[in-house]
N, C-alpha and C positions, 0 to 999 in steps of 0.2 A: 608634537601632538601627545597628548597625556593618554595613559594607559584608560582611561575612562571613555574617555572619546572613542578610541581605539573600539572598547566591546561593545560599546551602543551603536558604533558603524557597525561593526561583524553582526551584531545582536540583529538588527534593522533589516541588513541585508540576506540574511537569514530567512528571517519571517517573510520577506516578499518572494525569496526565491519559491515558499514555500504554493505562493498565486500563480505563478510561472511555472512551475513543473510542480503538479501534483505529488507528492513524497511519503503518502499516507503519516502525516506531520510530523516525521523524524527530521525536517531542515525548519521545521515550526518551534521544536521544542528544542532542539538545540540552539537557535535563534532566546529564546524565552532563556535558557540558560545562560547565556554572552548578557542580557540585557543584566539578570540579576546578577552576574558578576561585576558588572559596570559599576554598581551601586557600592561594591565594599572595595572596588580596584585599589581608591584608592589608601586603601589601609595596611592593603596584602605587598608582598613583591610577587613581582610577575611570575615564580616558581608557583607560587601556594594558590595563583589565580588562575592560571592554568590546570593546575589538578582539582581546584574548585568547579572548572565549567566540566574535567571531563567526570566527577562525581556527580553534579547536579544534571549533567547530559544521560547519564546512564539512567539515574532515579528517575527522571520525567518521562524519560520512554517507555524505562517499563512500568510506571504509575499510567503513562497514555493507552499503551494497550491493553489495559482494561476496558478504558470509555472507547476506543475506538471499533467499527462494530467490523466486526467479520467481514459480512454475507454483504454489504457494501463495496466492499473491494474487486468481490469480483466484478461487479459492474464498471467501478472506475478504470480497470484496467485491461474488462478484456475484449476483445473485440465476438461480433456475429457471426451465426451459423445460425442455418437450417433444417433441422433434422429431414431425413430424406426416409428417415425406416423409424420404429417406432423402438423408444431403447427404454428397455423392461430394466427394474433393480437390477443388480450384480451383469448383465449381461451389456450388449455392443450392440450399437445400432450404424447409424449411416447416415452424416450430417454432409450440406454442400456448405464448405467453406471456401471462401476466394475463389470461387468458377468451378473447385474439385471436390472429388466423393473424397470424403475418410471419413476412416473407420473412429467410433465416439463412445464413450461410456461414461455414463453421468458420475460428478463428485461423489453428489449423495446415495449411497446403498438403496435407499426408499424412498425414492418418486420414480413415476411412470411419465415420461418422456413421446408424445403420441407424434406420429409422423406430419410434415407440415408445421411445427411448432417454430417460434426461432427460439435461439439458447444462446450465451456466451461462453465463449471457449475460454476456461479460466488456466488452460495448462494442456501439455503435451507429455507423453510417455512413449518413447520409441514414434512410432508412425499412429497413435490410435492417439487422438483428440481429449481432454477432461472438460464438459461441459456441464454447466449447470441452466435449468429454463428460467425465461427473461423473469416469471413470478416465482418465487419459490421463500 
């Protein structure tokens, strides 16, 4: 099997992993980098095609998160809560996650978080919850 074959498999398989487990497209664009390696494979030897994808792997990502947006993320990855107490700026309130009370303090310094709302829980700090509300 020729070294070109070779990064357009890796390249391919990449990008779909990328449908199958969500990766906020760092298995997308490293995928995108094996394919444009595939393209000069076969001019390079395998040392300088190798340090080709992992230069072109480092450039796309941090060119990708630029375009990739924030405040999206937390939605893809975090799961529900209900606020149960009303969580004011800088202070804690009281969200029901998974059947239990904890203790919750929003990401952002400035929104008012009103009790009853739901929110995603984008992170944890010790035992107190970091949520941000489903609109924001």
């Amino acid at each position: 099997m020729t070294p070109t074959a070779v990064w357009f498999m890796v390249g391919a398989g990449l990008c779909l992993v990328e449908f199958i487990l969500p990766t906020a497209f760092i298995a997308f664009v490293l995928g995108i980098s094996a394919l444009l390696v595939a393209i000069v494979a076969h001019l390079l030897p395998l040392g300088f095609q190798i340090g080709l994808w992992v230069i072109l792997s480092i450039v796309l990502v941090l060119l990708s998160r630029r375009f990739v947006n924030r405040r999206a993320a937390f939605k893809l990855d975090a799961t529900e809560a209900e606020t149960l107490t009303e969580i004011r700026p800088g202070e804690m309130g009281r969200v029901c996650y998974e059947g239990n009370s904890w203790a919750a303090r929003c990401e952002s310094s400035n929104l008012d978080i009103p009790a009853g709302r739901r929110v995603y829980v984008v992170g944890r700090r010790g035992t107190t919850l970091i949520v941000m509300p489903e609109e924001f």
